[in-house]
C-alpha positions in Angstrom: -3.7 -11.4 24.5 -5.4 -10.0 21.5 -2.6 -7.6 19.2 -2.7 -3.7 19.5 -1.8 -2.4 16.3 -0.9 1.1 16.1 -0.9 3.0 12.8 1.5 6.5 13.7 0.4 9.2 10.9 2.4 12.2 10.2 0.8 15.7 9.1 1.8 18.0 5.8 0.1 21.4 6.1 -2.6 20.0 8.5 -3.5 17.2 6.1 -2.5 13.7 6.4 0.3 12.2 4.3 -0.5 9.8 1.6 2.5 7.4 3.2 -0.5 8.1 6.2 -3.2 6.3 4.2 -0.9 3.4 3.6 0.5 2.7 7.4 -3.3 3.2 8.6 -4.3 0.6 6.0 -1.6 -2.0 7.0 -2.2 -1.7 10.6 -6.1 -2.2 10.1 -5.1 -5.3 7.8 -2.8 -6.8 10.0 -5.5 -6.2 13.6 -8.1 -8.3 10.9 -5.7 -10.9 10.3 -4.5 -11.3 13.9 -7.8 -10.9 15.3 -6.8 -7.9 17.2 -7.7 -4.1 17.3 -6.2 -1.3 14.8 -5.7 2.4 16.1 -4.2 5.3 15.2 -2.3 8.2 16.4 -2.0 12.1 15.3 0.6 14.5 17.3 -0.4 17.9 15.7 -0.5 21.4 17.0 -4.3 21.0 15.1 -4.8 17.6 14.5 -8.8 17.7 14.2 -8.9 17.5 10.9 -6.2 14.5 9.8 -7.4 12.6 12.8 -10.9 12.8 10.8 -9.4 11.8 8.1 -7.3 8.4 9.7 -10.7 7.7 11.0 -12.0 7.1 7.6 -9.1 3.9 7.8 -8.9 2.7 11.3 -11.9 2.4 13.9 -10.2 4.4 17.0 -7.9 7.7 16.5 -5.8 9.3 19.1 -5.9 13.1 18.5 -3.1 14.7 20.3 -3.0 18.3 20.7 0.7 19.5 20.7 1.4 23.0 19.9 4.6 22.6 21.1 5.4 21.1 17.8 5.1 24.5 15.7 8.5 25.4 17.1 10.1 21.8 17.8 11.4 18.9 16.3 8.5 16.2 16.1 10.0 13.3 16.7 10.4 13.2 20.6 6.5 14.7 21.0 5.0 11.6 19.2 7.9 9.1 20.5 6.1 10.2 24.0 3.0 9.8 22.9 3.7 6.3 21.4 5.5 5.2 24.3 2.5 6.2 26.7 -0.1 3.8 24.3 2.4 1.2 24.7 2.2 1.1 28.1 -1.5 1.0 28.0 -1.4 -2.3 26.0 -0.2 -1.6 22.1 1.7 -4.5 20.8 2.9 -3.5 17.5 3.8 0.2 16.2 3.6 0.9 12.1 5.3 3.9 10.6 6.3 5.1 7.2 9.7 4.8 6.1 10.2 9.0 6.2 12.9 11.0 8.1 10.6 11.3 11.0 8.9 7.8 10.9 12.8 7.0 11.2 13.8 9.0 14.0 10.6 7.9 16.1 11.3 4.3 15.1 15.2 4.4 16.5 14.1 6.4 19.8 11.4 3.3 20.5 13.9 0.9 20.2 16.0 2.8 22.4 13.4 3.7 25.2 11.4 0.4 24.8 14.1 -2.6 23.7 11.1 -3.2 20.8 12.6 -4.6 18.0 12.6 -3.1 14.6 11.7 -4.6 11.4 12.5 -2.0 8.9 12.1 -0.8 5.4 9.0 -3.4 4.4 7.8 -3.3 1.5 4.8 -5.2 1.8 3.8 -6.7 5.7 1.2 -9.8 6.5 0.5 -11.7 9.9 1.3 -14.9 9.8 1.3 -17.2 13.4 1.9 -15.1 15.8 3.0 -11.8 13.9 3.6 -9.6 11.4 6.0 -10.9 8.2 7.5 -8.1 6.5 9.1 -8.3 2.7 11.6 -6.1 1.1 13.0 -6.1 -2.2 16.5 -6.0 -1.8 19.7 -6.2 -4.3 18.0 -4.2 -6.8 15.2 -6.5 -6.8 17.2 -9.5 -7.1 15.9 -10.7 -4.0 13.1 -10.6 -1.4 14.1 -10.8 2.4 11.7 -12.4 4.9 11.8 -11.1 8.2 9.7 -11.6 11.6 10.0 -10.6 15.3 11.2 -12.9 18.0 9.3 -11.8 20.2 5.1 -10.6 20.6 5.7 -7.0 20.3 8.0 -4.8 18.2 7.9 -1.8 15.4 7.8 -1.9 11.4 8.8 0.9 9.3 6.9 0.4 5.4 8.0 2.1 2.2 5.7 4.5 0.3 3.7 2.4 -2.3 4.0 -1.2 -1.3 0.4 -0.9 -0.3 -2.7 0.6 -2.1 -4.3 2.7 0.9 -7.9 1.5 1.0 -10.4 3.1 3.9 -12.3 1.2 5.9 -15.8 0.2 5.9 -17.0 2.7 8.2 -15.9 4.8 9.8 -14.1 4.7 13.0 -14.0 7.8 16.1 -11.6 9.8 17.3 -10.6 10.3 21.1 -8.7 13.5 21.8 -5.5 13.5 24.7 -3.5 16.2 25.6 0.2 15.9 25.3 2.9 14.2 27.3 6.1 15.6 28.1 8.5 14.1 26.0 11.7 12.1 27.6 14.1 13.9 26.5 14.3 17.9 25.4 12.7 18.3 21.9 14.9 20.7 19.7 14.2 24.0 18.9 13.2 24.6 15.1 15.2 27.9 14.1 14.0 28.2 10.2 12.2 26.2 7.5 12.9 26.3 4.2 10.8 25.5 1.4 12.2 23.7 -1.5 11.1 25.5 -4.7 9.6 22.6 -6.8 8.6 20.4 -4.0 4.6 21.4 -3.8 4.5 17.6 -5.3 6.1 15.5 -3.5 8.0 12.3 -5.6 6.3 10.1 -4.1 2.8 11.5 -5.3 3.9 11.9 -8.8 2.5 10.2 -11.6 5.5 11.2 -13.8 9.1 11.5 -12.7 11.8 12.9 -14.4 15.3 11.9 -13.4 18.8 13.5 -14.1 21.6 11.4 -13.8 25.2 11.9 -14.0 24.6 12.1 -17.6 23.1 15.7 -17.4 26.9 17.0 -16.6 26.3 19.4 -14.6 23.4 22.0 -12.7 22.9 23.5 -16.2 21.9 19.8 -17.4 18.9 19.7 -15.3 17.3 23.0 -16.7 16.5 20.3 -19.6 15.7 17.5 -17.0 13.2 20.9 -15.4 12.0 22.1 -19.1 10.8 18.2 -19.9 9.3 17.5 -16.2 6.9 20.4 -16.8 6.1 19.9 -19.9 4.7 16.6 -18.5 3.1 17.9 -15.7 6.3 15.5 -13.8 8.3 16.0 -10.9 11.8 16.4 -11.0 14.1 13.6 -9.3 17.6 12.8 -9.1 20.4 9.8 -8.6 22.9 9.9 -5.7 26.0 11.1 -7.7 23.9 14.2 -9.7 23.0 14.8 -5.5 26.3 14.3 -4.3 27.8 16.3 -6.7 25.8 19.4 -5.6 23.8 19.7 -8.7 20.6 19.4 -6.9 18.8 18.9 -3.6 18.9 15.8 -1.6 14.9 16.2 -1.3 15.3 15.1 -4.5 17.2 11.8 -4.7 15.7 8.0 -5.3 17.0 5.4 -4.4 17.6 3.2 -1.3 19.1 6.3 1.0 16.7 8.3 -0.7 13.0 8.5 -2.0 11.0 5.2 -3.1 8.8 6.2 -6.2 6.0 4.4 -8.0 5.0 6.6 -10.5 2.8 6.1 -14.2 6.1 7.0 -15.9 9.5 7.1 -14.8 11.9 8.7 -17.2 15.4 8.3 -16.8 18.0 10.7 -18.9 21.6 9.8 -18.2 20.8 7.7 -15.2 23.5 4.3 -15.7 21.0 2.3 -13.1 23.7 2.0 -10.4 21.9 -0.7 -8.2 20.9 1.6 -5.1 19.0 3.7 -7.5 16.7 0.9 -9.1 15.7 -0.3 -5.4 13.8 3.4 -5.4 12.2 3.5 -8.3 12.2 -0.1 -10.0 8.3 -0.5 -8.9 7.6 2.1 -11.8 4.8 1.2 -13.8 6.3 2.4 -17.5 10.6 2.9 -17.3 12.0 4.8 -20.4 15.3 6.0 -20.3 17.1 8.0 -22.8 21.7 7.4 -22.7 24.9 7.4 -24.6 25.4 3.9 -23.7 23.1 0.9 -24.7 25.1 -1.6 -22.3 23.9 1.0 -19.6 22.3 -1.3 -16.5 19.3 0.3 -16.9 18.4 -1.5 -20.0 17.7 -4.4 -17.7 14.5 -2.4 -16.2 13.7 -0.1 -19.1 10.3 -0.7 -21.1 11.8 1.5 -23.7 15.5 2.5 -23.8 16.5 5.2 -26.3 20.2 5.1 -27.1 21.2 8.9 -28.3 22.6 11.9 -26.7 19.9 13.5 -24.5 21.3 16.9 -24.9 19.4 16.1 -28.7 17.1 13.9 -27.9 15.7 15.6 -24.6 14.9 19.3 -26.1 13.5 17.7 -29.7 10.9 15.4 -27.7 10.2 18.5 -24.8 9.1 21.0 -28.1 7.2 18.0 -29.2 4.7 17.6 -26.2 4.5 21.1 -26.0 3.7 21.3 -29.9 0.8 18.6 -29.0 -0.6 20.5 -25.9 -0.8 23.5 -28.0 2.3 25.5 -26.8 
């Protein structure tokens, strides 16, 4: 029997993802390589328009209308949905490495007995299916890892693949929802992170505090340089842990994987979880105290001073050179 690929898309303000783009591409490749069939799915209260959208990757899009979702959790809505396409004949389930593509990863392996092959950075079919690849040990190693059996679920990390649509393309077939397994919590509140319109894993330029900044006042520097770059503001785990700043904003390997033009790291030491999230950077500069700091093993340019100099004098200088 011929693979069923299924590409699982997630929606951000009734547009698809990016991380969306990506899955859809990978599921399409892997269907062309296995010489099976690619499709998509989109669990939305409004899905119309990113089920256009994932049509533009894959040839066939399920549209689910959900509204259900406007006041609940996600996670168990698609995990129905998913589970229902299974049963009509998909073989293999792709989903982003994101807090839901997590949670509707781990209910499929409960409800289904599916294995998992998780965190891929990159994913090909080889034989008899798919071959993921992760960097691991802060990329001193790559890890090869397949399924045992003919069916099972990958998770893939934001920017191990350049999202490419498809030749033409494909249509979309709309369902109504099923009821999930089990009771989908109820969403009391949403709050919205002030400085998270662009998300870190969109950014061309990144900014990141480390424990170096010292403290929540240190990131007002880490804040003034982002914007003067037109950057995003990131974080390690300790400046997180310590309650400096968000979790939303943390890379690393329990956090966000970035790829941005320019990563720039002040006081970050390059503790090894860290570099798995953001080692794929295409320019690294990173301004600390210490020049033994393990980040001078990734760095394109390492600047040893203080930042707390070095941080507001170069900040005044791209504003000087903008004009103000």
């Amino acid at each position: 029997m011929a693979p069923r690929i299924l590409a699982v898309a997630e929606v951000a303000d009734g547009s698809l993802t990016k991380l969306s783009t990506e899955v859809a591409t990978v599921a399409r490749q892997l269907a062309e390589a296995a010489g099976g069939e690619a499709l998509g799915l989109v669990v939305d209260a409004s899905p119309d328009a990113a089920a256009q959208e994932l049509a533009t990757y894959l040839p066939t899009v399920i549209a689910v209308t959900n509204p259900a979702v406007t006041s609940e959790v996600v996670a168990p809505h698609v995990v129905a949905a998913v589970a229902k396409l299974i049963e009509e004949g998909v073989t293999h389930v792709v989903l982003g490495v994101t807090p839901d593509g997590r949670d509707v990863a781990g209910s499929l392996v409960g409800l289904t007995g599916l294995g998992l092959l998780a965190n891929a950075d990159t994913v090909t079919w080889q034989d008899a299916g798919p071959v993921t690849h992760a960097s691991v040990l802060a990329g001193k190693a790559v890890t090869s890892s397949t399924l045992t059996g003919d069916r099972g679920i990958v998770t893939v990390r934001p920017g191990g693949v350049t999202a490419e649509p498809a030749a033409s393309a494909g249509t979309v077939e709309r369902r109504d929802a099923t009821a999930p397994a089990v009771p989908a919590a109820k969403v009391l509140d949403r709050v919205a992170e002030a400085g998270a319109e662009v998300s870190l894993e969109d950014a061309k330029v990144v900014v990141v505090g480390g424990r170096g900044v010292g403290g929540p006042d240190g990131f007002r520097i880490v804040e003034e340089l982002a914007q003067a770059l037109g950057g995003v503001v990131g974080a390690t785990r300790a400046s997180v842990d310590a309650g400096w700043i968000p979790y939303a904003r943390q890379i690393g390997q329990t956090g966000r994987v970035v790829k941005p033009e320019l990563y720039l790291g002040l006081g970050v030491s390059g503790a090894m979880q860290h570099r798995v999230g953001m080692q794929a950077s295409k320019a690294i500069v990173i301004v600390n105290r210490d020049p033994d700091a393990p980040m001078a093993e990734v760095a394109d340019l390492f600047v040893v001073g203080d930042l707390f100099e070095v941080v507001p004098a170069l900040t005044a200088e791209i504003r000087a050179r903008k004009g103000g």
